[in-house]
C-alpha positions in Angstrom: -13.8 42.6 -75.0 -11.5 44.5 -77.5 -11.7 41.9 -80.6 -8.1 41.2 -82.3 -9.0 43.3 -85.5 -9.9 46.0 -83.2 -7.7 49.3 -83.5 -6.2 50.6 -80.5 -5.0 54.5 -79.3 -2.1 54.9 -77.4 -1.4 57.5 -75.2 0.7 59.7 -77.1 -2.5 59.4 -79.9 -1.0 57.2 -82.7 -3.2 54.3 -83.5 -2.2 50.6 -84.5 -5.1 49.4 -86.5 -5.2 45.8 -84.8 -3.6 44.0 -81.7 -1.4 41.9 -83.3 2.2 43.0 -83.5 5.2 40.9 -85.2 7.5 41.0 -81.8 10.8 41.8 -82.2 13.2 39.1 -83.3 16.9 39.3 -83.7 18.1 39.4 -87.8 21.5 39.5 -87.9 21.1 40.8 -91.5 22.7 44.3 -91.7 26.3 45.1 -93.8 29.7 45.1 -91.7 29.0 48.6 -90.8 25.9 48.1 -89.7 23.1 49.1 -92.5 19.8 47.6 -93.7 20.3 45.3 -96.6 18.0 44.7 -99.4 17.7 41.2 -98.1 16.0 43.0 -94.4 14.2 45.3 -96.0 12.8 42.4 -98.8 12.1 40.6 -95.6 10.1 43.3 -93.5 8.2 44.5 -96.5 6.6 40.7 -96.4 5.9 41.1 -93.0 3.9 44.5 -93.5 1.9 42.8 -96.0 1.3 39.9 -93.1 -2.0 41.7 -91.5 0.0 42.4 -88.4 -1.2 46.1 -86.8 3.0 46.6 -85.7 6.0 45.4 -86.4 8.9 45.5 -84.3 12.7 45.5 -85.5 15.2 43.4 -83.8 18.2 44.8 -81.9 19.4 48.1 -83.0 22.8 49.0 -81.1 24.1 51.9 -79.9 27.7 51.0 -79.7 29.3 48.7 -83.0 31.2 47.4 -80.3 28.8 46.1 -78.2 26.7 44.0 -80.6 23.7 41.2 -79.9 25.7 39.3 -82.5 27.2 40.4 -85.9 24.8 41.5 -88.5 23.0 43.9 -86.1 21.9 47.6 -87.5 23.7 50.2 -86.0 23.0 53.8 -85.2 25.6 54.8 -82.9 26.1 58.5 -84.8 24.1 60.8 -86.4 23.5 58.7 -89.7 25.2 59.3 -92.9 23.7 59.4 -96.2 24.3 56.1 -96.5 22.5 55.1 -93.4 19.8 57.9 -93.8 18.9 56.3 -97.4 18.7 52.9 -95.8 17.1 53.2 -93.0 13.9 55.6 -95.0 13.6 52.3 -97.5 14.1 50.4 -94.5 11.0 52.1 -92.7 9.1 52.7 -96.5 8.9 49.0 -96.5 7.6 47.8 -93.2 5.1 50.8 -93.0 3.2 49.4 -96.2 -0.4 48.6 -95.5 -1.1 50.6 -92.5 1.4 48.9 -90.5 2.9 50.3 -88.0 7.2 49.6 -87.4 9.0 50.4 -84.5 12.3 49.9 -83.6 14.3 48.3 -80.9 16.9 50.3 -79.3 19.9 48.2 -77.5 23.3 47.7 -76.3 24.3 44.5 -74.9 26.4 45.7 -72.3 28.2 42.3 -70.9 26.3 39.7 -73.0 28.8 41.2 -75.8 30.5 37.9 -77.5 34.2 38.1 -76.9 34.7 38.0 -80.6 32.8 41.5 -80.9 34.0 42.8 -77.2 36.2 40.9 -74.9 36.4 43.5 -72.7 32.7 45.2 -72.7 31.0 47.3 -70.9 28.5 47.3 -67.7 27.2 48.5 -65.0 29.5 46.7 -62.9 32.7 44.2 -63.4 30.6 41.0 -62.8 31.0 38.3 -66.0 27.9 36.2 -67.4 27.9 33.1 -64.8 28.1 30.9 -68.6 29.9 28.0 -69.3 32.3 28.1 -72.9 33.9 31.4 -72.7 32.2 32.8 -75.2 31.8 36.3 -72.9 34.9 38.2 -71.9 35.4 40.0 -68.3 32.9 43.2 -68.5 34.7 46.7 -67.3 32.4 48.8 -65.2 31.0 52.2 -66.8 32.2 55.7 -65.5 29.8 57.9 -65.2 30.4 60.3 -67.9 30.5 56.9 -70.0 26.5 56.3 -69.2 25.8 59.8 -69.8 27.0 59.4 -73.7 24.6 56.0 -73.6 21.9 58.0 -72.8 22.4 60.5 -75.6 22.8 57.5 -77.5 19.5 56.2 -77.4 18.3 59.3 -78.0 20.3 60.0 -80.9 19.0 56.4 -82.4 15.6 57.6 -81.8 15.7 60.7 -83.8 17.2 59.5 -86.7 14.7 56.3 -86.9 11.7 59.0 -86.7 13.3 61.6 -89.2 13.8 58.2 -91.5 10.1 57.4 -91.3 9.8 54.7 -88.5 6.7 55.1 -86.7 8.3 54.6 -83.0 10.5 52.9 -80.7 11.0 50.4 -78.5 13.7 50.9 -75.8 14.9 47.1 -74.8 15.4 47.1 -71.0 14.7 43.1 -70.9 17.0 39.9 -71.6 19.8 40.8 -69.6 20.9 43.5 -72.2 22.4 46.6 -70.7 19.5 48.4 -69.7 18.2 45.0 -67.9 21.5 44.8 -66.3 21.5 48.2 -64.4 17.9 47.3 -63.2 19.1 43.8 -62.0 21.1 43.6 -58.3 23.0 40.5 -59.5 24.5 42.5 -62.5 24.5 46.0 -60.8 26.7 46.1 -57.6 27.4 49.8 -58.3 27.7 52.6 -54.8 26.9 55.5 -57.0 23.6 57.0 -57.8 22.7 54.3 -60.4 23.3 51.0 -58.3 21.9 50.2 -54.6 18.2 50.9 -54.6 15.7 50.2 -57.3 15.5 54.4 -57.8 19.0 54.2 -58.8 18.9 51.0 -60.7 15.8 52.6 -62.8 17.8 55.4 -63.3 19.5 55.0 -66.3 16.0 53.6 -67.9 14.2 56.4 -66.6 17.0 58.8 -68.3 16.9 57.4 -71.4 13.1 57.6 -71.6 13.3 61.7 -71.0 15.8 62.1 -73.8 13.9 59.9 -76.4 11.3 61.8 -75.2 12.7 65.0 -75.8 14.4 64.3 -79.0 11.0 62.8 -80.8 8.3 64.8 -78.8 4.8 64.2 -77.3 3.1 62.3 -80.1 5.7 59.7 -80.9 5.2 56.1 -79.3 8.0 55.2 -77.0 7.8 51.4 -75.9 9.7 49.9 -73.1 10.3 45.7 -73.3 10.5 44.9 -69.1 11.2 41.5 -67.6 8.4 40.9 -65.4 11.5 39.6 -63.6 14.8 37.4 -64.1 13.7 34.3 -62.9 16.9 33.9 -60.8 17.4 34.2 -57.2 18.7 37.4 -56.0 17.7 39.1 -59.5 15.5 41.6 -61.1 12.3 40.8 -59.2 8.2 41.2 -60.5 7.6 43.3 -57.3 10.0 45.8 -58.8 9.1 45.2 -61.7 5.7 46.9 -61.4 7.5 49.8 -59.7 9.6 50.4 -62.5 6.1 50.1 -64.7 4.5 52.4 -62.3 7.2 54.7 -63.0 7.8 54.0 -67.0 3.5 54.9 -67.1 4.2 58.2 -65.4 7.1 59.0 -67.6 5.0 59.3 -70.9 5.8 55.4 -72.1 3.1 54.4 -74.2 2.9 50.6 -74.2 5.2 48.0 -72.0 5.6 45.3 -73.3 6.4 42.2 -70.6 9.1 39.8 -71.1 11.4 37.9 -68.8 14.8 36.2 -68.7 18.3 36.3 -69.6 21.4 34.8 -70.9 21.9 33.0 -67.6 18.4 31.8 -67.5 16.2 31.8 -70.8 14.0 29.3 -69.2 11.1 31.5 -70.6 8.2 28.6 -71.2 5.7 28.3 -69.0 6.7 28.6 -65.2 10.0 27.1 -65.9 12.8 29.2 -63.7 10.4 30.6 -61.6 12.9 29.9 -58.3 11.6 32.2 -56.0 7.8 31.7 -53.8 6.9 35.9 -54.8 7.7 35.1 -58.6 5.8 31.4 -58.6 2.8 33.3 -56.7 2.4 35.1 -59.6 1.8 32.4 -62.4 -1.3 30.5 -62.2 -1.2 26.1 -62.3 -3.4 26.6 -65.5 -0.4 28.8 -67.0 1.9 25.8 -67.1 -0.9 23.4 -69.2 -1.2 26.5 -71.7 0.4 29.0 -73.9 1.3 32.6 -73.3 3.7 32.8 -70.7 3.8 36.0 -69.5 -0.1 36.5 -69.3 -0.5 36.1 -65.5 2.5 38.6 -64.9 0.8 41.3 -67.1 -2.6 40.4 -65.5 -1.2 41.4 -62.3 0.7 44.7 -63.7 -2.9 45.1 -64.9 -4.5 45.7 -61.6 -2.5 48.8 -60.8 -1.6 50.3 -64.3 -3.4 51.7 -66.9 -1.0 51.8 -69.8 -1.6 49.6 -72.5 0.3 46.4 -72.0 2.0 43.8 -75.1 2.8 39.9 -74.3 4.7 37.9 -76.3 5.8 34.5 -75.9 4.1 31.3 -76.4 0.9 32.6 -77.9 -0.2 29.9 -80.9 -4.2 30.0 -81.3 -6.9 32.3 -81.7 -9.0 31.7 -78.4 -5.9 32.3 -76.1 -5.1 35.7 -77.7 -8.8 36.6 -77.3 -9.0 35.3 -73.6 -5.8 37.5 -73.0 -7.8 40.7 -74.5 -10.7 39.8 -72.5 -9.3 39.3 -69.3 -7.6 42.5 -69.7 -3.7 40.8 -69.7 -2.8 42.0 -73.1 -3.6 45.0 -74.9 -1.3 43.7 -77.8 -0.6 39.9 -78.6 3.0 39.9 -79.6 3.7 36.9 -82.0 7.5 35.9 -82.9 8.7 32.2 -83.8 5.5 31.5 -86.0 5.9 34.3 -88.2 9.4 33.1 -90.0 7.1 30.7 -91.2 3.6 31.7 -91.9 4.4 35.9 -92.4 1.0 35.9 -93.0 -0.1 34.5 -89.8 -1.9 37.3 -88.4 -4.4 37.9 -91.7 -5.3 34.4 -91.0 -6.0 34.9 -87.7 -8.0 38.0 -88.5 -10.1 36.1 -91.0 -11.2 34.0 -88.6 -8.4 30.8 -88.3 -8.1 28.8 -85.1 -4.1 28.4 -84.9 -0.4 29.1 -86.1 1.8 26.4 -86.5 3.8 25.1 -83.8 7.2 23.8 -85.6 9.3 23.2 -82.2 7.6 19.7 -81.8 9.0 18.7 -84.8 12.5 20.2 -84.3 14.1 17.9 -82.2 18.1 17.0 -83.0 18.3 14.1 -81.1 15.7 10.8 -81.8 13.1 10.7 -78.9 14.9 7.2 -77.6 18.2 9.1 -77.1 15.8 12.0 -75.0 17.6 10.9 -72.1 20.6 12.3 -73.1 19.1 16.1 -72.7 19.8 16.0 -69.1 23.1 17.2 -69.9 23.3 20.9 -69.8 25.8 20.9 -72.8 23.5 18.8 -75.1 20.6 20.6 -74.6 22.0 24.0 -75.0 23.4 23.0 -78.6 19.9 21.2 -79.4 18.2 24.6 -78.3 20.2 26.5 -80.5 20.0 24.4 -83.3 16.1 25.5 -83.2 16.9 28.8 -82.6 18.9 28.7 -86.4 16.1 27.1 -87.7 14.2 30.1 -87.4 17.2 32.0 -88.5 17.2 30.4 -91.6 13.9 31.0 -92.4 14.4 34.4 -92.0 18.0 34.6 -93.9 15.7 32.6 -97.4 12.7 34.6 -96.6 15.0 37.8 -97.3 17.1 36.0 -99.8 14.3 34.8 -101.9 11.4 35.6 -100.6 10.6 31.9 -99.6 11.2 29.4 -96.6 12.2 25.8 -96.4 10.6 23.9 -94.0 12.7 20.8 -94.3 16.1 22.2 -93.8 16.9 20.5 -90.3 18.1 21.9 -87.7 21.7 20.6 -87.8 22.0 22.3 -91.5 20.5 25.5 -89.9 23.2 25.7 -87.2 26.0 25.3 -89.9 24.2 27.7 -91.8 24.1 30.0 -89.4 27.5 30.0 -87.7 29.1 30.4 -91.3 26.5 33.6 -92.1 27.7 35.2 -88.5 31.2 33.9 -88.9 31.4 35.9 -92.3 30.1 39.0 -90.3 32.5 39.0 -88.0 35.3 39.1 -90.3 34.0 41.6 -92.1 33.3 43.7 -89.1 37.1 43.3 -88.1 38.7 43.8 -91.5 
């Protein structure tokens, strides 16, 4: 079995020197017009002296106006000098050590917040079924529209390689826009990118030839796929593997399987799996273990030969190696632990048992007031209360170069809305 400090050869002939990859993870750390900051760079330089073989960036858009959330990097022009310089420190950083940086390559399509968008763009005029209004009414794309997308990516692509990034990572997971042309419940479109899965792979497909084009052969090019969208009617893992079949045949070196979106980010386990094909998938052990996607990339296994990444869940040692040896993973993607322990994956190579598991100990409400998670509204705000706790890690970690384990939760979430709250005004001033 391939051993986690083992190096591995993708298929356009770049080499990560271990299979353990910092996954990507939204910042929300860039200026008002979009650059690195000393903080992210300070941040990712800790990272690449973590032991991880890869690190990942978070969302890079395409489009200012169709941000993940304010604070996002954005390439959506040939760089200036001022972007040029930042992005090369940027890349100087995270490359330290051997390590490998890549970055993620997005637009959010209709999960735009109204406050960035309330009128973005997607495949097709269908809203986020979401309660609180925070998304607007999406406006479908012309045609001529996608085309510039596609020549967007591409043009993101080439100016992270000239500025020293060692690949990308095209994000067609999550419900973002690339997720949303590949989904039926998001993509009711009669044209040659809607209807069958063909056409719904389409745009994917497209933007993979022009990356391709623009960085050449020996460049990695990384696709992040749902093994499906866990709702009915949605993005399924039969098609899935088709669009894998297709990704492998289109010169993608590494697929790394996710799942979920807005509407259902019920990623743990075999939570949200509604449909008999997608439960069929996920073995009873799964839901008694980490690693959540490992069953869906064990079946992609059986019928592809490109290298495959999971993320999502992963916590000790012995499941990471039971994932290399079964032949599910080719790459353990790790996330959550790491705005924590950024050193997590030198201790794993040296030989420790486990990364910390903080979500136990997160809770906002008191376990005798548990009960009170059955309503949808509560538990949403207690989820993202976590969610900020990681945020702020990241946010001191860049800052100063240190976390703060006991900030709680509640603080987190104030300090988080105020950061994003000041980036939004400055992106509209």
């Amino acid at each position: 079995m391939p051993a986690l400090n083992s190096a591995i050869l993708l298929p356009c002939g770049s080499s990560i020197k271990n299979r353990l990859a910092k996954a990507a993870m939204t910042e929300g750390m860039a200026t008002a017009a979009g650059l690195p900051t000393p903080e992210l760079i300070r941040l990712y330089s800790i990272w690449a002296k973590g032991g991880a073989g890869l690190l990942i960036s978070g969302n890079i858009q395409i489009d200012r106006d169709h941000l993940e959330r304010p604070g996002n990097v954005i390439i959506d022009a040939p760089p200036s000098a001022a972007m040029q310089k930042a992005l090369a420190q940027w890349a100087q950083a995270a490359t330290q050590n051997n390590t490998q940086f890549w970055a993620q390559i997005s637009h959010a399509g209709r999960q735009t917040m109204k406050n960035v968008n309330p009128h973005p763009r997607a495949p097709s005029a269908i809203p986020l079924n979401m309660p609180g209004g925070q998304f607007g009414q999406p406006v479908a794309l012309q045609t001529d529209e996608i085309e510039n997308l596609t020549n967007g990516f591409a043009t993101a692509a080439l100016a992270v390689k000239e500025a020293g990034f060692t690949g990308v990572q095209i994000h067609a997971a999550h419900g973002y826009l690339v997720s949303q042309f590949l989904s039926p419940r998001s993509n009711h479109r009669d044209d040659h990118y809607g209807g069958s899965l063909e056409n719904r792979a389409r745009f994917l497909l497209q933007i993979v030839k022009k990356i391709r084009v623009a960085v050449g052969p020996s460049y990695p090019i990384c696709v992040k796929l749902n093994s499906a969208d866990f709702q009915r009617g949605g993005f399924s893992f039969d098609e899935s593997l088709q669009v894998a079949h297709w990704l492998q045949h289109a010169s993608v070196d590494l697929i790394e399987v996710s799942g979920g979106t807005y509407e259902q980010p019920k990623l743990l386990g075999g939570q949200g799996l509604e449909t008999p094909e997608q439960q069929s998938y996920v073995a009873p052990s799964t839901l008694a273990r980490e690693a959540y996607f490992v069953d869906f990339a064990k079946a992609m296994r059986e019928q592809l030969d490109i290298p495959l990444m999971v993320t999502g869940g992963f916590r000790h040692r012995a499941a990471m190696e039971q994932a290399l040896d079964a032949g599910a993973a080719d790459i353990i993607g790790l996330a959550r632990p790491l705005c924590v322990v950024t050193d997590g994956p030198a201790h794993l190579l040296s030989g420790g048992d486990a990364l910390p598991n903080y979500e136990n100990q997160l809770g906002v409400l008191p376990h005798w007031l548990a009960f009170l998670r059955r309503n949808h509204t509560l538990r949403t705000l207690e989820d993202y209360a976590v969610q900020c706790w990681y945020y702020a890690q990241l946010y001191l970690l860049g800052e100063t170069g240190q976390t703060n384990v006991a900030i709680g939760p509640i603080k987190a979430l104030v300090m988080t809305l105020q950061r994003q709250n000041s980036a939004h005004s400055k992106n509209t001033e």
